[in-house]
Backbone as ProteinMPNN parsed JSONL, in Angstrom:
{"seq_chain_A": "XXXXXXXXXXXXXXXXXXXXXXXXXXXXXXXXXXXXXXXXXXXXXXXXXXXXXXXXXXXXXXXXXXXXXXXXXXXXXXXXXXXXXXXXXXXXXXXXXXXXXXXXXXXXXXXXXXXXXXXXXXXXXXXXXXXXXXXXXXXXXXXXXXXXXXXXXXXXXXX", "coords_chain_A": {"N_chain_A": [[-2.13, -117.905, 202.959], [0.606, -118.07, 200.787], [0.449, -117.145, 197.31], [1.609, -118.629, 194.289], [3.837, -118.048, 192.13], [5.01, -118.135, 189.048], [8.572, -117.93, 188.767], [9.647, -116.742, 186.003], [7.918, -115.79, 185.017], [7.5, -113.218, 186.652], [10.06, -112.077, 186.243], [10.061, -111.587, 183.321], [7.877, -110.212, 183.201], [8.277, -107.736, 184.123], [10.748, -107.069, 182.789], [9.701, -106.374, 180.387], [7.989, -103.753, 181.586], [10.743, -102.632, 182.099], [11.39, -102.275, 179.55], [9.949, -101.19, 177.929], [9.534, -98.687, 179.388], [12.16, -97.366, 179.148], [11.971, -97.335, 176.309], [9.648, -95.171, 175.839], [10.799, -92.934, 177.118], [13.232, -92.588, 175.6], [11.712, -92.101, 173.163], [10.433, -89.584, 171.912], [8.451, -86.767, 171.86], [5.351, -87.776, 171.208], [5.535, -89.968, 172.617], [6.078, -89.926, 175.264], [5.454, -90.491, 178.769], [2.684, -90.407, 180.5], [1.769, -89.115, 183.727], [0.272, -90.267, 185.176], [0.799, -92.807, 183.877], [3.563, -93.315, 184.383], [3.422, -93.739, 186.963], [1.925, -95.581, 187.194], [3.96, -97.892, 186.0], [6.083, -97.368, 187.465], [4.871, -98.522, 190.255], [3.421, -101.219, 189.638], [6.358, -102.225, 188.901], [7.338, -102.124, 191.765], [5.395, -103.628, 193.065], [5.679, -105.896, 191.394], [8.711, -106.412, 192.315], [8.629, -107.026, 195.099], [6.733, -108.743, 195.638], [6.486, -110.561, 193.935], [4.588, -110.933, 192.459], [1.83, -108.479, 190.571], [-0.97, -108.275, 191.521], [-3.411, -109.371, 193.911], [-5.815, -110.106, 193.941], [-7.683, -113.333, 192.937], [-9.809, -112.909, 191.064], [-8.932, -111.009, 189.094], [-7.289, -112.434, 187.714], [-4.983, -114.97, 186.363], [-3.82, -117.211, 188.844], [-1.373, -117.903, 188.696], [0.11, -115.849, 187.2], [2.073, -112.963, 186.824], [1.201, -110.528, 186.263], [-2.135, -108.7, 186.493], [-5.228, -109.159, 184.42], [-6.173, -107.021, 183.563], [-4.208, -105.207, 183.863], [-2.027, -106.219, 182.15], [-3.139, -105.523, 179.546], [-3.157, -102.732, 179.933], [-0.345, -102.447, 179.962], [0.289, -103.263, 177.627], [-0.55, -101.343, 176.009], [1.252, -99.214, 176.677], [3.702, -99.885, 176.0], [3.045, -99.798, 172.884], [1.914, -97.345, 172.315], [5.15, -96.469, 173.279], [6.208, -96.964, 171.061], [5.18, -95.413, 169.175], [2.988, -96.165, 168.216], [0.415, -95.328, 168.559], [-3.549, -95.537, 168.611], [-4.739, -92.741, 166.93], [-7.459, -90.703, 167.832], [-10.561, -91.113, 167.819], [-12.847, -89.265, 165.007], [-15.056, -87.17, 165.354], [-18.671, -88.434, 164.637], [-19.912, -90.245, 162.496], [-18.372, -93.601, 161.78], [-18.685, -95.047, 159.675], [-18.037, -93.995, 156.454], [-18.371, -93.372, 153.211], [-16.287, -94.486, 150.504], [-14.136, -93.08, 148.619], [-14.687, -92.623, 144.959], [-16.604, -94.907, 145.257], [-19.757, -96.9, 144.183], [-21.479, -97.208, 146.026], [-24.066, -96.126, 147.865], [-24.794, -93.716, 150.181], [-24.586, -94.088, 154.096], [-27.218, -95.862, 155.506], [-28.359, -95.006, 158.058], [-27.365, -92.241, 158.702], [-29.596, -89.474, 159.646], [-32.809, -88.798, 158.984], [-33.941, -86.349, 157.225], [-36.72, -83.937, 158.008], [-39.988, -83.404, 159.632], [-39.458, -82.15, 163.072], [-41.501, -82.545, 164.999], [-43.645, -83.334, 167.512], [-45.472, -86.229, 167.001], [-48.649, -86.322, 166.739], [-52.042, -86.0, 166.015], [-55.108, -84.586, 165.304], [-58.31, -85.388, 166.183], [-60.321, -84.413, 165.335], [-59.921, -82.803, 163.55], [-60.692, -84.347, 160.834], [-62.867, -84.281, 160.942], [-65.809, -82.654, 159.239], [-66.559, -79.326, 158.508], [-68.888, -78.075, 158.468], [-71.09, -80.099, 160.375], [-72.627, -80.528, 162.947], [-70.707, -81.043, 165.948], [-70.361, -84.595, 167.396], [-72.681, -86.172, 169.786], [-72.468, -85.733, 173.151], [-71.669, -88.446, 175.661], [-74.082, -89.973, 177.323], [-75.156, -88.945, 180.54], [-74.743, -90.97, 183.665], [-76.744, -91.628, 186.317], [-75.891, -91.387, 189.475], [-75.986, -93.493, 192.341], [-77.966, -93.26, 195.407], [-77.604, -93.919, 197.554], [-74.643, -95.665, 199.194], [-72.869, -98.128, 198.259], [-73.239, -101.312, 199.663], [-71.365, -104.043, 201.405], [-72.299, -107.277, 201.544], [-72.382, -110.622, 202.519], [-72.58, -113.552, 201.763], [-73.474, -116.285, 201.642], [-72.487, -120.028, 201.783], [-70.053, -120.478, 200.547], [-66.867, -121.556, 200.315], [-66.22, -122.047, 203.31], [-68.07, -122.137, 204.678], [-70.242, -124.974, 205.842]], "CA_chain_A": [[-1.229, -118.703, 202.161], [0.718, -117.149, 199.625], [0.457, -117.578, 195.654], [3.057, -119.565, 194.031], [4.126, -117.398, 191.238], [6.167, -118.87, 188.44], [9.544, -116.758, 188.872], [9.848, -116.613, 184.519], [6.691, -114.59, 184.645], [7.681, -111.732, 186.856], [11.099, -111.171, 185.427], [9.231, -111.456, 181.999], [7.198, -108.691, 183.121], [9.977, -106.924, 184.735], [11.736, -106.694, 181.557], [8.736, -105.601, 179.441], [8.189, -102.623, 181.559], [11.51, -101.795, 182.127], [11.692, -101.829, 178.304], [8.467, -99.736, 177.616], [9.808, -97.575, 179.792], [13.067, -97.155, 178.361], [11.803, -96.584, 175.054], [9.355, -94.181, 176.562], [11.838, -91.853, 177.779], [14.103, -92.377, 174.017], [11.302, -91.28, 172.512], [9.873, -88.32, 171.246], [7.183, -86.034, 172.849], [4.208, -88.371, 171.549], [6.442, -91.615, 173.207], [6.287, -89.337, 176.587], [4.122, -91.271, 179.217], [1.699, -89.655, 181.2], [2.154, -88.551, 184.509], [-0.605, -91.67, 185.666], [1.13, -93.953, 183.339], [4.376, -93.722, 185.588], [3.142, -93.867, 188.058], [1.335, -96.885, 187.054], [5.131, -98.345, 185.756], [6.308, -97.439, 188.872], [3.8, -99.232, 190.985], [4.187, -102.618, 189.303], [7.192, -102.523, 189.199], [7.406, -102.143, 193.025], [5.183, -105.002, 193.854], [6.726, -107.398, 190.906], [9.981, -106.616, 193.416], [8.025, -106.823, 196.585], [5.71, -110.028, 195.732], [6.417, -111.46, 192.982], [3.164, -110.457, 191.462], [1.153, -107.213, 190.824], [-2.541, -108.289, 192.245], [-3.808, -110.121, 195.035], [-7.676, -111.095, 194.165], [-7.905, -114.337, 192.011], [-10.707, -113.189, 190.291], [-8.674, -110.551, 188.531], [-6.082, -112.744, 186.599], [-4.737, -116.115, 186.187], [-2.951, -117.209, 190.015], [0.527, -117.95, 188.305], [0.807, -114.462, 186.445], [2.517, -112.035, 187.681], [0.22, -108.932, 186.012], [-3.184, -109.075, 185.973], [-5.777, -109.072, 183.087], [-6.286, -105.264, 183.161], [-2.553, -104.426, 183.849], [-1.27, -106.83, 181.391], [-3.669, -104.714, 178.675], [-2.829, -101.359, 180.081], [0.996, -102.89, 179.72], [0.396, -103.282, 176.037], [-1.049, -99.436, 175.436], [1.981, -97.989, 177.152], [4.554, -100.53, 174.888], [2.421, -99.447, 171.663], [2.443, -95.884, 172.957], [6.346, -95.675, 173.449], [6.976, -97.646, 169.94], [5.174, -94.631, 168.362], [1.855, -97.254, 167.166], [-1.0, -95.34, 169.336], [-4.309, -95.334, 167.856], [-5.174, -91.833, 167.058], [-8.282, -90.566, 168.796], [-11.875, -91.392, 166.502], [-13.232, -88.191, 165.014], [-16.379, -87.087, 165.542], [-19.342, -88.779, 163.666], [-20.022, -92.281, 162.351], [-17.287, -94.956, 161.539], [-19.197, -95.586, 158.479], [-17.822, -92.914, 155.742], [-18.467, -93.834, 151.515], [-14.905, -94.365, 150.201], [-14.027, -91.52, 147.358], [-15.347, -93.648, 143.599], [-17.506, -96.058, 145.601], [-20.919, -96.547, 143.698], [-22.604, -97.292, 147.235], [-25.368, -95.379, 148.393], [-24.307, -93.677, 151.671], [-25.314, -95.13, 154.457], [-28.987, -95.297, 156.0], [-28.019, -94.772, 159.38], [-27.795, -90.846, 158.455], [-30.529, -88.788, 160.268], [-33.41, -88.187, 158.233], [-34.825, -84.969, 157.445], [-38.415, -83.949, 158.139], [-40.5, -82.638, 160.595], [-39.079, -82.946, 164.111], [-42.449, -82.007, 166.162], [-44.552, -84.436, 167.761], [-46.111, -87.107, 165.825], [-50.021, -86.215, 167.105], [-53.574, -85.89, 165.199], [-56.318, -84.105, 166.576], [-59.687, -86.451, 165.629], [-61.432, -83.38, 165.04], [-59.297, -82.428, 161.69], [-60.973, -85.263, 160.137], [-64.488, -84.388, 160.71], [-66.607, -81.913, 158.23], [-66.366, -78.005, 159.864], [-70.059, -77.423, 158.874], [-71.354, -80.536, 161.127], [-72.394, -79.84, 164.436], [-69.751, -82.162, 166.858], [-70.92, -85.672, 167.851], [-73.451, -85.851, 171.206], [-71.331, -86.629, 174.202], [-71.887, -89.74, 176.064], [-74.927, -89.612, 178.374], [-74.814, -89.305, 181.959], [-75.356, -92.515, 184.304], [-77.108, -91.404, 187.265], [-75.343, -92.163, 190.597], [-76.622, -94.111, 193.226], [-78.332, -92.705, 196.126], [-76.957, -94.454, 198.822], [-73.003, -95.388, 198.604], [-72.651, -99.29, 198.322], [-72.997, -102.174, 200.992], [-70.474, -105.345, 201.136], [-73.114, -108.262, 202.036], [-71.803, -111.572, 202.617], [-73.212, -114.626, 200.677], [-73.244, -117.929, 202.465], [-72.394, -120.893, 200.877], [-69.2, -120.424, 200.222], [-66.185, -123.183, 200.837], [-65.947, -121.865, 204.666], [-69.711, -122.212, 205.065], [-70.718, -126.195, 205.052]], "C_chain_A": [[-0.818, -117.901, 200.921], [0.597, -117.844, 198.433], [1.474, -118.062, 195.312], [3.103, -119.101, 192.747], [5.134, -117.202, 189.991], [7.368, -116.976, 188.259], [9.558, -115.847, 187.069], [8.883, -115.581, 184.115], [6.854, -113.484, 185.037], [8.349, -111.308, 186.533], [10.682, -110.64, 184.121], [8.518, -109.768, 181.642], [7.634, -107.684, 183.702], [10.578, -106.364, 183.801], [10.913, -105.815, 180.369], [8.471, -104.055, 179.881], [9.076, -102.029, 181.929], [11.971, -100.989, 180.339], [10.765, -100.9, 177.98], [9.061, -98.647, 178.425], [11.337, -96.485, 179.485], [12.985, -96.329, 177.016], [10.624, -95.67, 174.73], [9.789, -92.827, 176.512], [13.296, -91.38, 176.322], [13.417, -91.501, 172.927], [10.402, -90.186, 172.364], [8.664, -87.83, 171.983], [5.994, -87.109, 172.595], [4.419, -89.588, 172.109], [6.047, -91.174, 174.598], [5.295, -90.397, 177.305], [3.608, -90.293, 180.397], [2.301, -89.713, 182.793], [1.365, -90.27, 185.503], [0.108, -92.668, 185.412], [2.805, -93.96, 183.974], [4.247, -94.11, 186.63], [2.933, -95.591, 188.512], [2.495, -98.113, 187.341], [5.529, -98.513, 187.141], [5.751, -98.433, 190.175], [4.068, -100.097, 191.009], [5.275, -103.073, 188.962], [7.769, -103.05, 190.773], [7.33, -103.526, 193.687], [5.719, -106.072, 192.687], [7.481, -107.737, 191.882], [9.957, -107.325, 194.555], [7.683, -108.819, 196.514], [5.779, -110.938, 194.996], [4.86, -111.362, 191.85], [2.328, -108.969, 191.461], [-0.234, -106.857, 191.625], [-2.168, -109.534, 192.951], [-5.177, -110.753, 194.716], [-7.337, -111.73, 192.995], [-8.551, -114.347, 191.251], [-10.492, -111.78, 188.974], [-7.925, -110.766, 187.491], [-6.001, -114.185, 187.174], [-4.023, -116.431, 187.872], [-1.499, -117.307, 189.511], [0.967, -117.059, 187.479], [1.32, -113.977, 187.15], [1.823, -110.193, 187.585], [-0.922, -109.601, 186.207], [-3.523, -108.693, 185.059], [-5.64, -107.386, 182.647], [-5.139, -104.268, 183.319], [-1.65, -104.748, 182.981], [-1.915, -105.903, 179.839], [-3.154, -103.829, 178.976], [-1.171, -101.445, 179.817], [1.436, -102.594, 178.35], [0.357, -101.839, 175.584], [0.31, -98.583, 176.107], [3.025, -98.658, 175.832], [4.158, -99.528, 173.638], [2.656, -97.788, 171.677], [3.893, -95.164, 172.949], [6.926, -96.147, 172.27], [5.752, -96.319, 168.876], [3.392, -95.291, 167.765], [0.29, -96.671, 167.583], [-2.137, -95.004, 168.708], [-4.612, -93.517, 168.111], [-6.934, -91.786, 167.491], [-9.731, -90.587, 167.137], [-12.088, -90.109, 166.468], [-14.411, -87.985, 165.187], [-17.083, -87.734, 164.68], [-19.363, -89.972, 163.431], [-18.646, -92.888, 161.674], [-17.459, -95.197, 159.816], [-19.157, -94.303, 156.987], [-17.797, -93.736, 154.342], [-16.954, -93.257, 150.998], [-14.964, -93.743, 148.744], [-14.17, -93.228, 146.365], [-16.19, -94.953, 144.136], [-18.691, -95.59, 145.051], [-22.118, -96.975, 144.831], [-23.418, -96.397, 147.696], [-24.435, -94.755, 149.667], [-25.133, -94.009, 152.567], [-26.714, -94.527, 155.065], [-29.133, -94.976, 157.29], [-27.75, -93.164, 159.405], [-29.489, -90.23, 158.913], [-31.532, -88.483, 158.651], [-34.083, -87.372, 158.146], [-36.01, -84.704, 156.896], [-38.823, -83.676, 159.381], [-40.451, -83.419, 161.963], [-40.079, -83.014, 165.383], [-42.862, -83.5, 166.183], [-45.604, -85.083, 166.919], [-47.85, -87.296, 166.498], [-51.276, -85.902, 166.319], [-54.524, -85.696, 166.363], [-57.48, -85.101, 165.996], [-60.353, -85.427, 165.006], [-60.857, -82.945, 164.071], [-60.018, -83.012, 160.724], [-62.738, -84.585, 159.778], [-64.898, -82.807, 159.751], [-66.304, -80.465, 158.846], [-67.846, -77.859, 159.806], [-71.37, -78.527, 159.383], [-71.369, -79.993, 162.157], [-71.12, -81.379, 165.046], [-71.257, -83.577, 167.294], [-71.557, -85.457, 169.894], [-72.469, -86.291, 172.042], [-72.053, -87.816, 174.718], [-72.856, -89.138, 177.402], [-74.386, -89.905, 179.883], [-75.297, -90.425, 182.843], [-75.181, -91.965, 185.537], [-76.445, -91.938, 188.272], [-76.202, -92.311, 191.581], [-77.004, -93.165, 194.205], [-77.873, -92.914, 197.686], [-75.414, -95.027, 198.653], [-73.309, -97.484, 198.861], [-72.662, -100.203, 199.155], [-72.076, -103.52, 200.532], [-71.82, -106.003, 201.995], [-72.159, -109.615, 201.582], [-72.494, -112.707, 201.95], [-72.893, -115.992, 201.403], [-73.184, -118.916, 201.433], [-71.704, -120.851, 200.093], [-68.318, -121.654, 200.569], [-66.068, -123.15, 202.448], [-66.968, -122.355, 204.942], [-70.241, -123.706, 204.811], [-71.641, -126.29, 206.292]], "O_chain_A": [[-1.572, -117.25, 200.199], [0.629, -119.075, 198.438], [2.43, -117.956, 196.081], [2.357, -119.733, 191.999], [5.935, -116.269, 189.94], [7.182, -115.803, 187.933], [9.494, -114.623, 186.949], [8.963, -114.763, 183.199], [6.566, -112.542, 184.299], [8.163, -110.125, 186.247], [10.877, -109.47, 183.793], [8.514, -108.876, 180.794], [7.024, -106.621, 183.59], [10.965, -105.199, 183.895], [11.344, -104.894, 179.675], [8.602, -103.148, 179.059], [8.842, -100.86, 182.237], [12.493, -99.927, 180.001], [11.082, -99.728, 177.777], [8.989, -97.54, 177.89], [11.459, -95.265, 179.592], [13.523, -95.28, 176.662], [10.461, -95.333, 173.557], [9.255, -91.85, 175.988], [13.975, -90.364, 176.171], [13.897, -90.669, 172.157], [9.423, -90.26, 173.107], [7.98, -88.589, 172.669], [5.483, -87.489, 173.649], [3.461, -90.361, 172.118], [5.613, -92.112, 175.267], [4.483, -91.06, 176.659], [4.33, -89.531, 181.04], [3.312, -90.388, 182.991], [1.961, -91.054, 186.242], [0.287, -93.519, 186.283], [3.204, -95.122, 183.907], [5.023, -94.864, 187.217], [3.342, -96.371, 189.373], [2.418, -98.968, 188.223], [5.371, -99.515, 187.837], [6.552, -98.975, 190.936], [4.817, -100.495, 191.901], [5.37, -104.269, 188.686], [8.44, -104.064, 190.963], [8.111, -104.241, 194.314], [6.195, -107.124, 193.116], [7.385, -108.823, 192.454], [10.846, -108.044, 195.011], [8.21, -109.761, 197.106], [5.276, -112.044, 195.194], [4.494, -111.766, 190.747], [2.276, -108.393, 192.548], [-0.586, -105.799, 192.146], [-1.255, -110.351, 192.825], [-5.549, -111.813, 195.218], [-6.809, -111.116, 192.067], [-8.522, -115.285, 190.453], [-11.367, -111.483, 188.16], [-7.712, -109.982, 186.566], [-6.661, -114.599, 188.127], [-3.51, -115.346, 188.149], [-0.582, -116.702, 190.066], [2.065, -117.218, 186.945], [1.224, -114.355, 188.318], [1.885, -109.203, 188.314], [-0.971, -110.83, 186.156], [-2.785, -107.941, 184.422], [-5.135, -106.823, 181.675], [-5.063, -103.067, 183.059], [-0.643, -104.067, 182.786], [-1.038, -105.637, 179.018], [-2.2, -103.719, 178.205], [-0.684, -100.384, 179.426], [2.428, -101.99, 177.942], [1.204, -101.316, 174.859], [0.334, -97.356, 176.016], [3.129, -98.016, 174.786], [4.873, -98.554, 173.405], [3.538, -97.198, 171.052], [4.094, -93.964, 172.757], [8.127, -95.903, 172.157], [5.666, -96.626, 167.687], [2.788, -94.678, 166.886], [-0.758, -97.19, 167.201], [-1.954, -93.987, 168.038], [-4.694, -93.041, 169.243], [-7.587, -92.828, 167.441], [-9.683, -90.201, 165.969], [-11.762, -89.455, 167.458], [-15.008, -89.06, 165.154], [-16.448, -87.878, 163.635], [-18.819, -90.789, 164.175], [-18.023, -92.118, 160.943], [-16.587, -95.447, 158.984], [-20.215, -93.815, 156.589], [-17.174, -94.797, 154.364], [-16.536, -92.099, 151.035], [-15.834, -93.997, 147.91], [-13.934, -94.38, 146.727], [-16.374, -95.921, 143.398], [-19.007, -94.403, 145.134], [-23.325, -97.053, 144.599], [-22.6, -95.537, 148.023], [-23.428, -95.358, 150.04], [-26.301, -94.259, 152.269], [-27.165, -93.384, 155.124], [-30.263, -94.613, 157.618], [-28.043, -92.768, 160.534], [-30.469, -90.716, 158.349], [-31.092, -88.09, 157.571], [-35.039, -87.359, 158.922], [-36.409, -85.01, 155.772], [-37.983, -83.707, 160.281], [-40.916, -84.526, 162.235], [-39.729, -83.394, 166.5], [-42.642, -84.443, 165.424], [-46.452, -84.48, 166.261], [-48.227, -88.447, 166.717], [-50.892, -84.832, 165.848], [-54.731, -86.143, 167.491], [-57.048, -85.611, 164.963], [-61.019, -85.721, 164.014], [-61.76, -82.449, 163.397], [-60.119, -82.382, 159.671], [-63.434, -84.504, 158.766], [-64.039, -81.925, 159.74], [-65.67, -80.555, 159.897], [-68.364, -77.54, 160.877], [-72.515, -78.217, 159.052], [-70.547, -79.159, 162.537], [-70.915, -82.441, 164.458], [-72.48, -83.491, 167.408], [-71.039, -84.863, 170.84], [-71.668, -87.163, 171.706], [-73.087, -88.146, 174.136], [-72.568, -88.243, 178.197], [-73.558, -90.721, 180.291], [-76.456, -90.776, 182.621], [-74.075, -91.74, 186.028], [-76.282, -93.15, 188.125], [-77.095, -91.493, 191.802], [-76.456, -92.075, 194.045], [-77.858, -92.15, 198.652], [-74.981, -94.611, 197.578], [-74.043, -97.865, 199.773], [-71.661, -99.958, 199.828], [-72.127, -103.941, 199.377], [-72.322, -105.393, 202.939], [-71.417, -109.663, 200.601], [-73.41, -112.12, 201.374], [-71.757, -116.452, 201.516], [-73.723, -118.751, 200.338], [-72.054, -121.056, 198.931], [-68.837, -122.667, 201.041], [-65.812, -124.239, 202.962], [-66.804, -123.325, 205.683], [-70.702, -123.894, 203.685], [-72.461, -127.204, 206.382]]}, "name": "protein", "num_of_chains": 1, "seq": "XXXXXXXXXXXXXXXXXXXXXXXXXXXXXXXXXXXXXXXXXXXXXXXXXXXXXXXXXXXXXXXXXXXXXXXXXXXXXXXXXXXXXXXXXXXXXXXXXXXXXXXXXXXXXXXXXXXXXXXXXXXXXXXXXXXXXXXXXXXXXXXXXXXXXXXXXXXXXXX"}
């Protein structure tokens, strides 16, 4: 059975990426879209034409869209992208930088420096050097014969 796909939605989204793609192609080398991200355009465009919608599984988007959730996002980043708005890429390092005349501390989330070896103690540092060492633990003679299982009557089986 097919989906029933309000018509207003696919032209909608018809028009959005014919416009992203438009102003794409107007602008400027960082407007350019990727070689994927045509592709992509391309694609949904196709099946908008084809189907009236871009996906098939229900558990990817609303049934009366015509994008789904993760095409209708990736929709937005190409728009934003060809209007010039794209987030530049994070730089290395923490998020968390002390703004020039701030009287804040910087933050505590900075690595702290000090010794990076293993955190171990010998016992024997502690003790005296001109002690002799503590006696070891005596030995407990082993048996002569190796163990028997014997059974015990008068158990709950046993009445």
């Amino acid at each position: 059975m097919p989906r029933e796909v309000d018509d207003k939605k696919t032209r909608r989204a018809l028009r959005r990426l014919a416009r992203a793609k438009a102003k794409a192609e107007s602008g400027g080398e960082d407007a350019k879209l990727s070689e994927w991200e045509d592709e992509f355009v391309a694609s949904v465009e196709d099946r908008l034409n084809t189907f009236g919608s871009a996906f098939n599984d229900p558990e990817k988007g609303r049934l009366d869209d015509a994008l789904s959730g993760r095409q209708s996002v990736k929709l937005r980043e190409i728009e934003k992208k060809a209007s010039g708005k794209t987030r530049k890429p994070m730089a290395r390092g923490s998020g968390f930088k002390q703004k020039p005349g701030s009287s804040f501390k910087r933050s505590s989330f900075k690595a702290k420096s000090g010794p990076s070896g293993p955190r171990v103690r010998d016992i024997h540092d502690d003790l005296p050097e001109d002690e002799d060492p503590p006696p070891s633990a005596p030995e407990i003679p082993r048996p002569a014969h190796k163990p028997r299982l014997r059974v015990v009557k008068g158990g709950k089986d046993d009445e």
